[in-house]
LOFIKOL-693194 format. One record per residue: x, y, z of N, C-alpha, C, CB in turn. Coordinates in steps of 0.001 Angstrom, whole numbers, plus 500000, padded with zeros to 6 digits. Atoms other than C-alpha are relative to their C-alpha. Glycine has a CB too. Example, Ala and Ser with C-alpha at 12.3 -4.5 7.8 and 13.67 -1.06 7.14 Angstrom:
500890498810500000512300495500507800500900501200500000499008500027501246;499180498810499940513670498940507140499230501090500730500414500462498585;
//
This chain:
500528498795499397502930490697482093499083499613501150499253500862498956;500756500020498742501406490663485578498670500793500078500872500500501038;501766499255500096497264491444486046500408500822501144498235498824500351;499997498737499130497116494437488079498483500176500778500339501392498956;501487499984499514494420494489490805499900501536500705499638498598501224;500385498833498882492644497702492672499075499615500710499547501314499537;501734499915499384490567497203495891500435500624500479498981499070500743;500867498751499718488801499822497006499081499704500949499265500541498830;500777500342498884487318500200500207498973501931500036501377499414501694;500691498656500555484386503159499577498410499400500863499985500225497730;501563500100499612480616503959501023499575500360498556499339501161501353;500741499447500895480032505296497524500055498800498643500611501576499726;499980501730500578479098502189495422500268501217498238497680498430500340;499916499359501670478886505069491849501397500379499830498987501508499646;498798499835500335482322505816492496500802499057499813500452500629500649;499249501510500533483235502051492756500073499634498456499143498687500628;500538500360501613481438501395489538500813501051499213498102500237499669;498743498845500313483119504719488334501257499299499726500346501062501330;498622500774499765486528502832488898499970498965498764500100499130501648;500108501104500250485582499807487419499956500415498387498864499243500784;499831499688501724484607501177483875501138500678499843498829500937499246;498633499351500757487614503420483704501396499445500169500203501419500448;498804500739499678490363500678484768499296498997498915500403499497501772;500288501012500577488542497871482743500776499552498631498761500157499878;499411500499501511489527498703479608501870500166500044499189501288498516;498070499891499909493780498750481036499778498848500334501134501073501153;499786501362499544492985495500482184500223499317501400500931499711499409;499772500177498395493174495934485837498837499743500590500578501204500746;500985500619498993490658494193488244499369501067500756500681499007501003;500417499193498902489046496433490294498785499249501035499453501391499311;500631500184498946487317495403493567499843500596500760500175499391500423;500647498675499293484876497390495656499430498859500573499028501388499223;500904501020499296483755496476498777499678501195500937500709498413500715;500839499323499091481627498464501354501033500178501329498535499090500293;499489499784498989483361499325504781499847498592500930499425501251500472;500868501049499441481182496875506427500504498661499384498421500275499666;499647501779500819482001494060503762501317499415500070499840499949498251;498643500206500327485742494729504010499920499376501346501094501269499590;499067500514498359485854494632508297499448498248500042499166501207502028;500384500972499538483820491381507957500977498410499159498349500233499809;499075501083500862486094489576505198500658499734501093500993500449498647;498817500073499187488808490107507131500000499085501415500300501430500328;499612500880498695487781488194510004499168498790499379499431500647501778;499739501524500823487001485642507502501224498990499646499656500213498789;498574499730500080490294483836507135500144499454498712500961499385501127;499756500294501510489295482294503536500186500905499175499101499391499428;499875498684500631488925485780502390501008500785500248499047500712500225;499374498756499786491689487472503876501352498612499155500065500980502064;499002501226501321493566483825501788500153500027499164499867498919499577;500283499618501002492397484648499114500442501257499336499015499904500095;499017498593500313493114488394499348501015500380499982499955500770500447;498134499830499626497021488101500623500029499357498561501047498874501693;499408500916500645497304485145497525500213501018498608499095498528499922;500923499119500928496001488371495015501192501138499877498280500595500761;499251498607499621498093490918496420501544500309499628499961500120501534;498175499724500126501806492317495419500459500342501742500484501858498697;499552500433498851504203492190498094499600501777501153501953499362499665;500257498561499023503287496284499128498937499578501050499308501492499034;501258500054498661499776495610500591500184498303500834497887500133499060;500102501270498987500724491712501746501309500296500855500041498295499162;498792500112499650504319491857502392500628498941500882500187501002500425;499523500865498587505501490283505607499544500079500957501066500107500492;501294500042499341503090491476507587498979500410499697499967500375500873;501242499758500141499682490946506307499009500462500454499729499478499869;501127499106499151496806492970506655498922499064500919499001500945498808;500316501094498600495162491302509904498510501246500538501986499821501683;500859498829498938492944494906510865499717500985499284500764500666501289;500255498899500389491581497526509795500372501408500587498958499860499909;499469498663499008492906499778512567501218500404498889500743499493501987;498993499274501061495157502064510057501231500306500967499308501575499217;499002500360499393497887501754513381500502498733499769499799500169501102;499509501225500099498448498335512811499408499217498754499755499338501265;500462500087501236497316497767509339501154499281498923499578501460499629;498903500795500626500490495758507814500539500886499481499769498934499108;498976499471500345502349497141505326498885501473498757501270498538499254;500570499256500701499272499279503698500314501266499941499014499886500190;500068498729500397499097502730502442499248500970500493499778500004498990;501567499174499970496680505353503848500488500998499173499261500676501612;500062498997501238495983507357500659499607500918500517499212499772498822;500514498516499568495396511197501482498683500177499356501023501272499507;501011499344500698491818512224500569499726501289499896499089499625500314;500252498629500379490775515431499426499730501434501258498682499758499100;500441499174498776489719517083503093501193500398500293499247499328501213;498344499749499300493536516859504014501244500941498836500823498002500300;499346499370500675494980518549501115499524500807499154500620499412499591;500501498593500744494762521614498813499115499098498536501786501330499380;500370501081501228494132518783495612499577499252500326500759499417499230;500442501253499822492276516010495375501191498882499706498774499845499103;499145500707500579495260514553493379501246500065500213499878500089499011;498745500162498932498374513530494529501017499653498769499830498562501430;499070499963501272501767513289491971500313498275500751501622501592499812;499528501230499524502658509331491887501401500230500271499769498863499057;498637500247499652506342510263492338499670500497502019501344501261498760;500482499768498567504522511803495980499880498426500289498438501001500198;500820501499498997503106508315496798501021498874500014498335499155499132;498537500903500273506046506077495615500995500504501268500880500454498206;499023498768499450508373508547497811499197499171501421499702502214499440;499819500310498394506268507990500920499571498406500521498937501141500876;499847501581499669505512504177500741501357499162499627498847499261499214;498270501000499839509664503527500240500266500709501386501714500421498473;499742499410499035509743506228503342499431498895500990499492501401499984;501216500945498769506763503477505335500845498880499730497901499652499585;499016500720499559508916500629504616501454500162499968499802499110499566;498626500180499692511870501857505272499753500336501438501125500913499153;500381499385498220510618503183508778499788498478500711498066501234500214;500010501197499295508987499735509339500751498915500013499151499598499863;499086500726499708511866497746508695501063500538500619500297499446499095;498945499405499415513935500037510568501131500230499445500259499488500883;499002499763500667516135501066507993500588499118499462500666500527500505;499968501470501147516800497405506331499612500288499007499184498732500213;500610499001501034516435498695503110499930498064499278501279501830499074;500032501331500539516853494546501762499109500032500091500525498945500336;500763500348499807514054494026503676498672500781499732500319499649500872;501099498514500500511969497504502829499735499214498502501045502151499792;500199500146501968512527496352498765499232498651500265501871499736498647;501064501545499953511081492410499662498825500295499983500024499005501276;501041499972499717508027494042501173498877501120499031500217500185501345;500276499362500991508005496431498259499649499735498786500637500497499920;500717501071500760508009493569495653501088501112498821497776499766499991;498890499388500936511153495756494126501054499712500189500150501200499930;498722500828500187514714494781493827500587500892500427500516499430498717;498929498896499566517703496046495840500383500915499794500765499905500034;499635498564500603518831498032493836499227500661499129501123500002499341;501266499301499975515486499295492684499931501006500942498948499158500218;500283499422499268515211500600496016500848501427500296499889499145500777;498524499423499986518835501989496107499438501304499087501460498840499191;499781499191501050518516504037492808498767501339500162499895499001498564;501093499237499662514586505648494237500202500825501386498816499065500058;499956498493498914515941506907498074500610500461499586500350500210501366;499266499043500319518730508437496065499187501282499358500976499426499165;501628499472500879515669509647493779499715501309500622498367498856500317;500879499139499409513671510991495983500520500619501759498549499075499962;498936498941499082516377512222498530499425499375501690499538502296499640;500097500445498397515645509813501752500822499272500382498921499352500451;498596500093498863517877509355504319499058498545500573500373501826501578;500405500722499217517519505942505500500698499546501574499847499145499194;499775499980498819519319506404508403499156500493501226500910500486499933;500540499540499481516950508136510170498859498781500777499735501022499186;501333501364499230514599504822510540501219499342500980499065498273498428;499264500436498931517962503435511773500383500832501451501098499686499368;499765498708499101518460506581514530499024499473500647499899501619499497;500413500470499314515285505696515438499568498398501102499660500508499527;500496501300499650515239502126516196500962499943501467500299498672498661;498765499905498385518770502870518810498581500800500655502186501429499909;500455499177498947516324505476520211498848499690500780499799501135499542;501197500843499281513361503525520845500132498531501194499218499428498673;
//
């Protein structure tokens, strides 16, 4: 069985701690780091060594997180927070759905290469756009059009 990590990038250190007691007892890691603590790791390069070596293939993938700019941010996630939607809470078949939609966009419709950076198996990937009803042609449409 594989340890399961969460970092968490937060100004609110009670909601870190928050995290931390209610993942502890599943056995998952949780790491909280300040805004400030995260942009400065990162241009640490032992820490951002450390953090890729940690990571499943979603947040490292093939292109590692290098920035914090959420345009060029590797293969990360930006999670919706509560200002942007009616719920605070989001259905995981929602979030699954649009991080096979983000790498399938950024590999341009390579769905081989979408599942590598997904850290899921071909036909993992296969059996979830049927799932969740995405057209991966559309990343290919765009790549002729760009």
């Amino acid at each position: 069985m594989s340890k399961s990590l969460l970092i968490m990038v937060t100004e609110s250190a009670e909601y870190g701690e928050t995290l931390k007691r209610q993942w502890s007892s599943s056995g998952v890691q949780v790491m909280v780091y300040t805004p400030g603590q995260w942009r400065e790791g990162l241009d640490n390069p032992f820490f951002k060594q450390q953090l890729l070596s940690g990571i499943p293939a979603l947040a490292g993938g093939h292109a590692p997180v290098l920035t914090v700019d959420p345009t060029t941010a590797g293969n990360v996630l930006q999670f919706p927070n509560g200002a942007n939607s009616q719920s605070a809470v989001q259905k995981m078949e929602a979030l699954e759905a649009q991080a096979i939609e983000n790498a399938i966009l950024q590999y341009k419709g390579n769905l081989t290469e979408a599942a590598k950076a997904l850290g899921i198996g071909r036909a993992t990937l296969y059996r979830k756009v049927k799932q969740y009803n995405i057209d991966p042609s559309v990343a290919r449409k765009r790549k002729v059009a760009a």
